[in-house]
N, C-alpha and C positions, 0 to 999 in steps of 0.2 A: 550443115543444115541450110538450106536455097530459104530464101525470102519468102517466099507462098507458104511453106510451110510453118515459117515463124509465124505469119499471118494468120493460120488458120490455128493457131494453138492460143495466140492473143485472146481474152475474152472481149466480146464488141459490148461498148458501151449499152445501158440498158437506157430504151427512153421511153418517157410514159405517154402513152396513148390514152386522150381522154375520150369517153365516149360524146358522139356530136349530141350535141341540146338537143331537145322538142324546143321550136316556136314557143316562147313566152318564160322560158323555163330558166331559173339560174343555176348557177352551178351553187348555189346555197341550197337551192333545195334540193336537186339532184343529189349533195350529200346525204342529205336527212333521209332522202328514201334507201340511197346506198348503205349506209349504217343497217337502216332498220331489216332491210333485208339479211345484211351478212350478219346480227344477232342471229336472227330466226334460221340463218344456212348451219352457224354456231352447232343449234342442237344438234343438228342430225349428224355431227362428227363423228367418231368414235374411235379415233386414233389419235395421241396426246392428248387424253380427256382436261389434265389437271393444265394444260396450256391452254387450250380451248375458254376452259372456265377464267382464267383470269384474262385474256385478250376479251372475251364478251363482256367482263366486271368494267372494264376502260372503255371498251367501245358505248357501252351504259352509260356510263358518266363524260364521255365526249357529247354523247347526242343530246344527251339532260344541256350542257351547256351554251350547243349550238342552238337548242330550241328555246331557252334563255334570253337569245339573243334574237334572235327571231324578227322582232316589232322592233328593232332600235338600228332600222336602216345599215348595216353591218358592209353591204358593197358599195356604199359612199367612203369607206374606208381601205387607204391602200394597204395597212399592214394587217389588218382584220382580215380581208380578200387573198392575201399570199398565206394566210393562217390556212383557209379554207381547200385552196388550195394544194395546200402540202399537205393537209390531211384526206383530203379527195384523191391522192396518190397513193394514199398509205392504206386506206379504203379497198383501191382497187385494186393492188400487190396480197392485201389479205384475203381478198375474195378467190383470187388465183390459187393458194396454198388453201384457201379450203377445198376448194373444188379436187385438187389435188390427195387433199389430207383423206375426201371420203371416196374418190377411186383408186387410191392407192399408187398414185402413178406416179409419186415422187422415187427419184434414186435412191436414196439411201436415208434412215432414220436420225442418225446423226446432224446429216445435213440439216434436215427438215426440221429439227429440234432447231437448231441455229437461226434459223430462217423465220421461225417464231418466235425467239427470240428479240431479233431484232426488232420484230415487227410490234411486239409487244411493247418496245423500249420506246419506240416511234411514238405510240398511241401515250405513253406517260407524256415524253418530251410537247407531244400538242397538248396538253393539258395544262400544262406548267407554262405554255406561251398561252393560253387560251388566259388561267390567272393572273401573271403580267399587262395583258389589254384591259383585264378587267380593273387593274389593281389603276393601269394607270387614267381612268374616268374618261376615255374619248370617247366611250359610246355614251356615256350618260346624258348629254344634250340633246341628241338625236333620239331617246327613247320618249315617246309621250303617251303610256298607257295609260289611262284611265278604265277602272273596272268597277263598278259597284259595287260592293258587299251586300251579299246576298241575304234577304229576309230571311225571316224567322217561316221554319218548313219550306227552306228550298231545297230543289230536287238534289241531288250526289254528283250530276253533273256539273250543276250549276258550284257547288261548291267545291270542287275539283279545280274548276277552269281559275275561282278566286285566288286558290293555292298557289297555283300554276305563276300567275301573277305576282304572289308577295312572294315567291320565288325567285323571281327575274330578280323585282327589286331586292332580293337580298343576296343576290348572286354577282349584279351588276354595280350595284347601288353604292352613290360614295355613304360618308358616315349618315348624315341626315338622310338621306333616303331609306338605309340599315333600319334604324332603328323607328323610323314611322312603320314600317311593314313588321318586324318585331313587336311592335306595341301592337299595331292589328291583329297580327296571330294572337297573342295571349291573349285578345277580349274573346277572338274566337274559340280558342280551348278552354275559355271560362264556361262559354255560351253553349257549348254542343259538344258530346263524346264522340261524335260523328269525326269530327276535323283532325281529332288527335290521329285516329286510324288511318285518315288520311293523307299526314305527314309521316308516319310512319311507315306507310305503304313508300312514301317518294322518301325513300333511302336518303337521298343528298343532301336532302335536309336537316336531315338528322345530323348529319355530318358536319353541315355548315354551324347548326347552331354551338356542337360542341368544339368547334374551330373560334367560335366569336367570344366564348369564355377567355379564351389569350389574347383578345383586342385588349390595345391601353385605353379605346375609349369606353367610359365606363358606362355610359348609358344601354350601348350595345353588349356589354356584359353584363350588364344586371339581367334588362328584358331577358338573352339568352338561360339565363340560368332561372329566369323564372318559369320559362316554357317547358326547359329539361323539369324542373321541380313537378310541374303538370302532367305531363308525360310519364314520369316517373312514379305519377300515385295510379297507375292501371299496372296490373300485375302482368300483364302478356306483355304490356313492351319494354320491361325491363330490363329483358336480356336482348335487347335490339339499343338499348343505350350502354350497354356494358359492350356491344360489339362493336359501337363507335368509341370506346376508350375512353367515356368520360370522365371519368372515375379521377385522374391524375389531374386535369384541370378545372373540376369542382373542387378539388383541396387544396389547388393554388390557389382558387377564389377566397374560398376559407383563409388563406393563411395570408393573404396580401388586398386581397378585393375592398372597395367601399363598405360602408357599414349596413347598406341593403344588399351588396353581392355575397357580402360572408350568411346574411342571416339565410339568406335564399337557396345557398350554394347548402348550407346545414340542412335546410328542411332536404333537398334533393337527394341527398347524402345520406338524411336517415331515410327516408322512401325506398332507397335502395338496397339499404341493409335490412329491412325487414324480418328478414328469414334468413339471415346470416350467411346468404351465400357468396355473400362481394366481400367476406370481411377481412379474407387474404390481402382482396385488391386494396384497402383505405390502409391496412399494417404497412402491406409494400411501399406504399406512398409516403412512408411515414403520417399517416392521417391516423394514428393511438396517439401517440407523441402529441400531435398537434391539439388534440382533443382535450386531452388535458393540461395541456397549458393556459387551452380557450379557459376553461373551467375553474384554475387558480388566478389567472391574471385577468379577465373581464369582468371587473367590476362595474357594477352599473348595468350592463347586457343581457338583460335578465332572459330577453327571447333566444337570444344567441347560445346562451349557457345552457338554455331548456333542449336547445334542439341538439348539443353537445353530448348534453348524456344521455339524450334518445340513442343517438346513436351508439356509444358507449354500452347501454344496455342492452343494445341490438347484438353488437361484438361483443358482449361476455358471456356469450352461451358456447362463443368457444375457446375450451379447456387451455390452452395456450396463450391466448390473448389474454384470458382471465388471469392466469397466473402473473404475466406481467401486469397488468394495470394493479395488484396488490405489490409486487416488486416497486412500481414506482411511486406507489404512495397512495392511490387511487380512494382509497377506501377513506382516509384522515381529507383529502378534494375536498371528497362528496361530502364528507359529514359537513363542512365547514358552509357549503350551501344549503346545507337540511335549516340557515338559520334566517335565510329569507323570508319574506313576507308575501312574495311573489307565487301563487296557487300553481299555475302551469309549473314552473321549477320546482315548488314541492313534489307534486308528483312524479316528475320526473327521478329526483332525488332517489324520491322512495324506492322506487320502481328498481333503481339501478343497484339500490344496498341488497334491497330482496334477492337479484339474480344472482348479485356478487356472493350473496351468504347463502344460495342454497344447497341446500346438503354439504354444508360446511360448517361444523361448529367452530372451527378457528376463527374462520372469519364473522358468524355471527361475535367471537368473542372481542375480535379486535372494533367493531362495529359499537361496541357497548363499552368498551373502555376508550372510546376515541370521544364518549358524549352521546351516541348518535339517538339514546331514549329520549334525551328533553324535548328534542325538537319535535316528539313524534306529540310528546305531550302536551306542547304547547297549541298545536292544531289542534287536540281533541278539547281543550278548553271552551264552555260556554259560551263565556265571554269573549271570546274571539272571533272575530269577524271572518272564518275561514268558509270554501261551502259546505254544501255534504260530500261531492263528491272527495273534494282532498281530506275530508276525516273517517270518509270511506276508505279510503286506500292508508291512511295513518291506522286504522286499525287492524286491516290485513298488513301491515308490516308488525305491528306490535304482537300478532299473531302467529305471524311465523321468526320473528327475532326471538322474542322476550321470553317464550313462556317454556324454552329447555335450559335457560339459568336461574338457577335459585337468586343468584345477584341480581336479576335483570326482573324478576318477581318481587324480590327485595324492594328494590327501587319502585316501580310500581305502585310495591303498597302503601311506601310512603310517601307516595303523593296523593295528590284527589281521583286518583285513578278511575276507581271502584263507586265514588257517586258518580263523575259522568258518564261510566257504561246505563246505571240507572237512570239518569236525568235520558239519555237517547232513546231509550228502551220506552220511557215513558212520553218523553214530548216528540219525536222525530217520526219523520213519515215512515214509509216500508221499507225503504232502501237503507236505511240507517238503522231503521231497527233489526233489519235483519243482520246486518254486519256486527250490532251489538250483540244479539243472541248467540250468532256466532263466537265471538268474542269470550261472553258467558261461557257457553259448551267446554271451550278449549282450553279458560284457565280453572275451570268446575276439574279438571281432568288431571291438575298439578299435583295437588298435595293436601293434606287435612288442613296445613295451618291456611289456606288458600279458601278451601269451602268453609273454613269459620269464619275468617274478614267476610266471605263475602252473605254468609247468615247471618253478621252484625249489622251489614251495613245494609240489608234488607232487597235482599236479590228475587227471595223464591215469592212473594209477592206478584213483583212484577213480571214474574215468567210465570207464574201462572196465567194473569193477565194476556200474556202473549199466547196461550194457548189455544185462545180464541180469534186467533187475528186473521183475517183474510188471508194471507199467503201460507201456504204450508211448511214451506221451508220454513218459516219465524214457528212454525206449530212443533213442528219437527225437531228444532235444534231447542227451543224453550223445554221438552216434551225428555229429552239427553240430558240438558243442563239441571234439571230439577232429578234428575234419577242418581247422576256422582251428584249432587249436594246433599241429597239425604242420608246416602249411605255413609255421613255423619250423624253419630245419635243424637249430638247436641241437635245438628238441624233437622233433624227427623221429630225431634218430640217439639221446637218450635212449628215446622211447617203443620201437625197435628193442631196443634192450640190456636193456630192462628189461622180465625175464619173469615171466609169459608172456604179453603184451600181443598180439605180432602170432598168436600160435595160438589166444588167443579170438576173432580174428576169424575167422580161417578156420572156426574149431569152428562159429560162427553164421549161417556164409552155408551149412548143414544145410537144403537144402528144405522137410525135413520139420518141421522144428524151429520151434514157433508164434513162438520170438521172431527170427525171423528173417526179422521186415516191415521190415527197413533193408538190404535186401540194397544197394542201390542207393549209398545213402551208404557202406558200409561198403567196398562194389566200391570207390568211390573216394578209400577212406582208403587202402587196400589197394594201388592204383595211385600212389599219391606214397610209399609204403614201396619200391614196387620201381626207385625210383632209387636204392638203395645196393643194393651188393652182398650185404651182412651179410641184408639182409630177402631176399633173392630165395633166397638160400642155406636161412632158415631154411623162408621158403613150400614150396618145392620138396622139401625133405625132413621135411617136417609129414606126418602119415599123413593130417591132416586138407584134404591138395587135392585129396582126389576130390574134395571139395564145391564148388571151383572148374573142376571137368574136368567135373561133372554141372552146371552154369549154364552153361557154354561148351557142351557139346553140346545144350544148351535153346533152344541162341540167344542168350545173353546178348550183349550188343558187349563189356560193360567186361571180362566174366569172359576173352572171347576175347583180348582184349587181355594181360590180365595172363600167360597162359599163352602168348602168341607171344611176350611180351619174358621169360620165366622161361625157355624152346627156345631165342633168342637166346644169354640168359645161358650153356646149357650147350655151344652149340654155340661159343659163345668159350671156352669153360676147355678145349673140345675141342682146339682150334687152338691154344692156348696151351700143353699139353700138348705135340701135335706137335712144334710150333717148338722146345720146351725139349727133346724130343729130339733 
């Protein structure tokens, strides 16, 4: 083979041609327009789509960097300028294969796969020197921006371009720099929902803050994980922080962070298990494990341990997490904090037995032999300084634990149980007393020896009393609870004797009378009174049975009813008369 032809089989060196300036132009900015153009050439590709998309995902995050950099004089710098420049090559070699990619005039697909390739790896490796310049602070003296924070109802520009700014600094910025622009962001996402959508819109940011969770300076960990926490309570971006992978370095926070980054890194943590769709990702991470560890060993952490079994009770709605947190003991945890003094960690407590035991009666059993009734009863106690809302929720636990074990009624009764449903019923606002009516209804529904404790200890009183009460629901559930209490005879022939029980019902079955949307149940409290004679006696001479003679001429059946067995009644004392003369 002759020389010429070795020659011409050699491949010739490739060199790159840059395009000559415009007058006044850098090749800084040259870049930025070059980027931004070959994103938008990006779309119109249509051959290697899935290459395409990630060489435009890097060329995004090049130009986000380059425009970072911007205002901090970057071509007084020689190793920043060869940065620029070797990526202003790699630019312009991509631009070539797109141009290629969308007339189809490359040789071969293979190759062309390769060539993207490469070109791809390019665009990493500038990013990874582009972090190096930054890591090592030569731009940081040369940046002097100053930006104002913008008033209150500034336009979306104006608070863009702010962004744009704590950006730089949190991109460029050594530690003190970090974390002054950190701290600005959070007053911002305190201040306006507006800014959140707007960090979230600039993707890198998101990125960076869950990168600054694995800083050892803890300043700039905290602030960060108080931002994600913020972020984190809008429900559309929480699957834009579960795509930046937070998830693994919020539970290292937890598991190692200061004592503001663990609490912080909890609230975020619960925000995001909400709806239990992250609760894969916190088991993977070992964050079950760690949760309840938080929960046995942090004594004194009263917030920490609250936001612990937030989350715990977020992951026990599912069926396999559930099972293990009873494998490892979870339930004996929890009880052992149901004996705090701390309101926020009651309820939390609560909250978590409820889910743990529902539709479970094992575990309501192991629940009640771990202890877990005293605690509930010591919140409901008078004299305790708890609010309503935690003896609100002590009572819907008591509600759904206690009242399918006879042992757990047992207990119950032998405590002061049953006057402080009465003492609430009687002294507490609406929110309270409705939880106790409830309360009433649910254990009225037990058992005989149940409705006679609770006809000694003087219940139908004060549910009558509630019949009258502003909210309907307390009308409604007083209206149930008095219908199983009587269908005790003991308490049927007291609630008769003891006035004026059977005339406020009559008074309330009034048509007119707004509270008197129970006509139905009250008909049929009404109809188990009139098997004694003493109630028929006293209905029939009430002035108040038009209101039964005005439901019966309506139509009523039950009102018809009560008033042919009250015509019975007279026409026996009629006959009874006769005979006795």
């Amino acid at each position: 083979m002759n020389e010429a032809m070795k020659a011409e089989e050699k491949p010739e060196k490739e060199e790159l041609f840059l395009p000559e300036l415009p007058a006044g132009e850098s090749r800084f900015h040259q870049l930025i327009d070059l980027i931004s153009s070959l994103i938008s050439l990006s779309h119109t590709v249509k051959a290697f789509p899935a290459k395409w998309k990630s060489i435009r995902t890097r060329l995004e995050q090049l130009n986000s960097s380059i425009i970072a950099a911007e205002n901090c004089n970057p071509s007084e710098n020689s190793a920043f300028s060869n940065i620029i420049l070797s990526i202003l090559s790699s630019v312009i070699k991509c631009h070539d294969l797109a141009r290629r990619c969308i007339n189809l005039s490359y040789s071969g697909k293979l190759l062309m796969h390769s060539d993207l390739d490469v070109v791809l790896a390019n665009f990493g490796r500038h990013l990874n020197d582009f972090t190096k310049i930054y890591t090592s602070g030569i731009l940081i003296n040369k940046c002097a921006i100053v930006v104002s924070k913008p008033s209150a109802g500034a336009g979306i520009d104006d608070m863009k371009f702010y962004i744009r700014d704590l950006f730089t600094r949190l991109k460029i910025g050594d530690c003190k720099m970090k974390h002054q622009a950190l701290i600005a962001l959070n007053e911002l996402l305190l201040e306006d929902a507006k800014y959140a959508k707007i960090i979230v819109e600039t993707e890198e940011i998101v990125g960076l803050l869950v990168s600054f969770l694995e800083f050892e300076e803890l300043g700039i960990q905290e602030e960060s994980a108080k931002a994600i926490m913020v972020i984190a309570s809008f429900n559309s971006y929480k699957g834009i922080l579960i795509e930046a992978s937070v998830i693994a370095p919020l539970i290292q926070v937890l598991e190692v962070g200061s004592d503001l980054g663990k609490e912080t890194a909890a609230r975020a943590l619960q925000k995001l298990t909400e709806n239990s769709n992250n609760a894969w990702s916190i088991s993977a991470h070992g964050g079950v494990t760690l949760l309840l560890k938080i929960c046995s060993e942090c004594t004194g952490r009263e917030q920490l341990i609250s936001s612990a079994c937030h989350i715990l009770n977020n992951l026990a709605g599912v069926d396999d997490i559930r099972r293990f947190l009873i494998e490892e003991g979870a339930i004996s945890v929890v009880v052992k904090l149901s004996r705090s003094k701390h309101e926020v960690l009651q309820i939390r407590v609560v909250e978590f037995l409820q889910t743990m035991a529902s539709g479970d009666d094992s575990v309501r059993q192991m629940i009640i032999r771990e202890g877990g009734i005293w605690p509930l009863l010591q919140v409901l106690d008078p004299r305790s300084s708890f609010s309503t809302k935690t003896r609100e929720v002590a009572l819907l636990a008591i509600d759904n634990l206690c009242f399918v074990s006879h042992t757990s009624i047992n207990t119950l009764m032998g405590s002061e149980f049953l006057s402080w449903i009465i003492f609430f019923m009687r002294n507490g606002d609406i929110s309270i007393q409705e939880s106790a009516a409830k309360t009433s209804f649910c254990l009225s529904g037990t058992s005989d020896e149940t409705r006679k404790a609770m006809g000694d200890t003087g219940f139908m009183p004060e549910l009558v009393k509630l019949l009258n009460s502003k909210s309907p629901e307390i009308r409604e559930l007083a209206a149930k609870a008095l219908l199983n209490m009587v269908l005790l005879p003991r308490n049927r022939k007291r609630f008769i004797h003891e006035n004026p029980n059977v005339i406020r019902v009559l008074q309330l079955l009034n048509p007119e009378d707004e509270k008197s949307d129970n006509k139905k149940l009250l008909l049929s409290l009404l109809m188990l009174l009139t098997n004694s004679n003493t109630a028929r006696r006293k209905i029939a001479s009430s002035e108040y049975n038009k209101n039964l003679e005005k439901l019966a001429e309506a139509g009523v059946i039950d009102a018809k009813r009560i008033i042919k067995k009250l015509s019975e009644n007279r026409f026996r004392t009629i006959l009874s008369g006769i005979w006795k003369a």
